[in-house]
Each structure stands twice: as C-alpha cells, then as structure tokens.
Phi, psi and omega in degrees: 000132157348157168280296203295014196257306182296290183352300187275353160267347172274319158345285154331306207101000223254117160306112146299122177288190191208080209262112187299330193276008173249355162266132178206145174292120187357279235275352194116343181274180177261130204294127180330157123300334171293355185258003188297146192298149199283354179243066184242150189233116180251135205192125190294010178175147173274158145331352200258345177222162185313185187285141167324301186307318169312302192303292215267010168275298212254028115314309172303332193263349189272323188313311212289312209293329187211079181301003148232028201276177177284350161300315148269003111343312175280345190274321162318300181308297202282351162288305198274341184281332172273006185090026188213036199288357185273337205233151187304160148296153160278138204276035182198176176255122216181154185290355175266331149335271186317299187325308179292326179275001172261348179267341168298312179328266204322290240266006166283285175353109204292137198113335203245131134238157183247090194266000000 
C-alpha cells in the first residue's frame, strides 16, 4: 500500500480495512485489534481474498503436512488472536471454526463485545 494512503483516509475520516492475519507484528503475531485506529473497519477478509473458509482448509492441509510450517503457526495465531490460544485449532472449517474468527475480529474492536 501507498505510504499516503492511511494518512489520507484518517485525513478524510474513511474507514480503513483491518484484515488480522495481514497486519503483523515484528515477531510474526498479529497486531492486538485494540490498537487499531477508532475509525476502523475490521473483517477477517474482502471481496479481494479468498473465502475464510478457503483460508483455513488450506491452512489446515498446509498444518497437517508440517506442523511447524507457517500455516500452522498462523492457524495458532488466529487461535490465540481469538482468545482461544489455549485450545488446538479445528482441522477442518466448521461453524466453531467460523464462530472463533468472527468473535475474535469483533471482541478486538475497542468497544466491541461479542457475546
């Protein structure tokens, strides 16, 4: 992305999105959702990338083949980012699969609870 583009949408007012596994931190995590700027639009994926459900099948099948590949490692991220960082991912995309990245998304959101 352009350097001039958050700027100019915080300039603006214009909600910016806020995709977690594409924002990260030096080490590899995914940057806290509380920090996100208060005029944000946070959503695990756009029209512009595959389905959640895509992502996390072929995460899962990337996990299975190398369980210390970066795949699994992002499905560990996207676990501990939703607050379930305690518990295995599920190995297949399942309404509990779903459940944990939309409540993770949302329950970041400063402001936000998902109950």
């Amino acid at each position: 992305m352009p350097p001039y583009v958050l700027p100019t949408l915080e300039k603006l007012a214009i909600p910016g999105f806020k995709i977690p596994h594409f924002l990260r931190a030096k080490d590899e995590t995914f940057v806290d959702g509380k920090t996100y700027p208060r005029l944000s639009l946070a959503t695990p994926a756009t029209h512009d990338h595959p389905p959640i459900a895509a992502m996390w099948k072929e995460l899962c099948q990337l996990a299975e083949a190398d369980p210390r590949s970066p795949a699994a490692r992002d499905l560990r991220e996207w676990m501990t980012y939703a607050g379930h960082g305690h518990e295995l991912p599920p190995r297949s995309f399942d309404d509990r699969a779903h459940e944990i990245i939309l409540r993770g998304v949302l329950n970041r959101i400063p402001g936000w609870r998902c109950l």
